[in-house]
Every structure is written in structure tokens, then in C-alpha cells.
VONU-744543 format. One record per residue (C-alpha): residue number from 1; residue in one letter; x, y, z. Coordinates in nm, 2 decimals. Each point is the difference from the previous one (the first is absolute). Example, Ala and Ser with C-alpha at 12.3 -4.5 7.8 and 13.67 -1.06 7.14 Angstrom:
BEGIN
@num:1&residuo:A&px:1.23&py:-0.45&pz:0.78
@num:2&residuo:S&px:0.14&py:0.34&pz:-0.07
//
This chain:
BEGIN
@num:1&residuo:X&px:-1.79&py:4.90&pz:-5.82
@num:2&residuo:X&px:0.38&py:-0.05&pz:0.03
@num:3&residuo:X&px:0.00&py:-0.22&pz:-0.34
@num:4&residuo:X&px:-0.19&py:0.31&pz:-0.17
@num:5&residuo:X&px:0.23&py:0.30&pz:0.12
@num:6&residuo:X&px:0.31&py:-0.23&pz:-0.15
@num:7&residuo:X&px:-0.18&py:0.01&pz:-0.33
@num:8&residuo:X&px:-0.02&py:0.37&pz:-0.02
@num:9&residuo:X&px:0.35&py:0.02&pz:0.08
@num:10&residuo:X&px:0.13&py:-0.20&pz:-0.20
@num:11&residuo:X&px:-0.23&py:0.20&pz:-0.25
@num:12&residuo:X&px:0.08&py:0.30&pz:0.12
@num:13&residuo:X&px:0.41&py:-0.08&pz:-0.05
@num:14&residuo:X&px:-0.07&py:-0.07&pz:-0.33
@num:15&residuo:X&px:-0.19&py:0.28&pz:-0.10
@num:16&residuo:X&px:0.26&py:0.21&pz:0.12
@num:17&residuo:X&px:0.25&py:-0.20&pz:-0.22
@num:18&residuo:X&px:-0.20&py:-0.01&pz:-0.33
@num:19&residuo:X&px:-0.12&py:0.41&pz:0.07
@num:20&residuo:X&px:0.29&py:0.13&pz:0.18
@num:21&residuo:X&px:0.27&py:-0.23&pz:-0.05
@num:22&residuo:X&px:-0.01&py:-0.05&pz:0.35
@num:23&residuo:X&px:0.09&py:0.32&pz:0.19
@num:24&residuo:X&px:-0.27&py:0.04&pz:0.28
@num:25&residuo:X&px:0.13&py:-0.39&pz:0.07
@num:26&residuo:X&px:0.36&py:0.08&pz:-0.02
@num:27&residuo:X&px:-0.10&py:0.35&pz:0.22
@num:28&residuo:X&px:-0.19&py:-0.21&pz:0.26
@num:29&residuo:X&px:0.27&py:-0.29&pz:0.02
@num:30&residuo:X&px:0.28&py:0.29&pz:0.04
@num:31&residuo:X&px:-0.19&py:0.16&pz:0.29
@num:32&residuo:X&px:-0.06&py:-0.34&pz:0.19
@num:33&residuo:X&px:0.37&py:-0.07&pz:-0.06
@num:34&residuo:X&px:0.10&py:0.26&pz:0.16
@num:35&residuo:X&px:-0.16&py:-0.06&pz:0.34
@num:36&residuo:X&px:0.22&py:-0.16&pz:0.25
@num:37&residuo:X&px:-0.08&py:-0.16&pz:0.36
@num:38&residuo:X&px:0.20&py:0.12&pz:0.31
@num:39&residuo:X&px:0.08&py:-0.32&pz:0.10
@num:40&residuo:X&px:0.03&py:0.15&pz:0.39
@num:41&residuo:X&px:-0.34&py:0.09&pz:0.05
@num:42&residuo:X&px:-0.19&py:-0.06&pz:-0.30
@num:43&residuo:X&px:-0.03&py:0.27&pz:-0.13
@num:44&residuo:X&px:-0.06&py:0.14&pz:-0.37
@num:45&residuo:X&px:0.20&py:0.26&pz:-0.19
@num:46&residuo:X&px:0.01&py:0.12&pz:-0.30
@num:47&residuo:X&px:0.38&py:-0.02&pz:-0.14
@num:48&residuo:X&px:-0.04&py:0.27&pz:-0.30
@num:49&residuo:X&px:0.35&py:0.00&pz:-0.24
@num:50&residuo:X&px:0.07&py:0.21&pz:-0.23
//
């Protein structure tokens, strides 16, 4: 199961590069960047710049 979903990613990333020259990647990986980890506590935020 796990080897299957990491085929359609890995599918799925390169759709988006061939279709969309990858903008829903570069969107997602922007959005996961920008989470950080309280390191007191654990806890998430979302650090939103500019």
C-alpha cells in the first residue's frame, strides 16, 4: 500500500511539472514550509510572510 501511494506521487509531481510546470507542487511545498513547531510545547503555527 505504502509502495503504491509513493508511485502516485511521484506521478502526481510530475504531472504537475509536465502540465503546470509545477505550481500546485511549488504551492503545496510553500505552505508546508511555512509551518513552524513551538519548540516549548509542541505546538503548530502557521508563520504567514508577506
Amino acid at each position: 500500500m505504502l509502495r503504491f501511494l509513493l508511485v502516485l506521487a511521484v506521478i502526481a509531481i510530475g504531472a504537475d511539472a509536465l502540465l503546470n510546470n509545477g505550481a500546485y507542487t511549488q504551492a503545496a511545498w510553500r505552505e508546508l514550509s511555512s509551518i513552524r513547531i513551538d519548540a516549548e510545547g509542541g505546538k503548530l503555527t502557521v508563520d504567514r510572510q508577506g
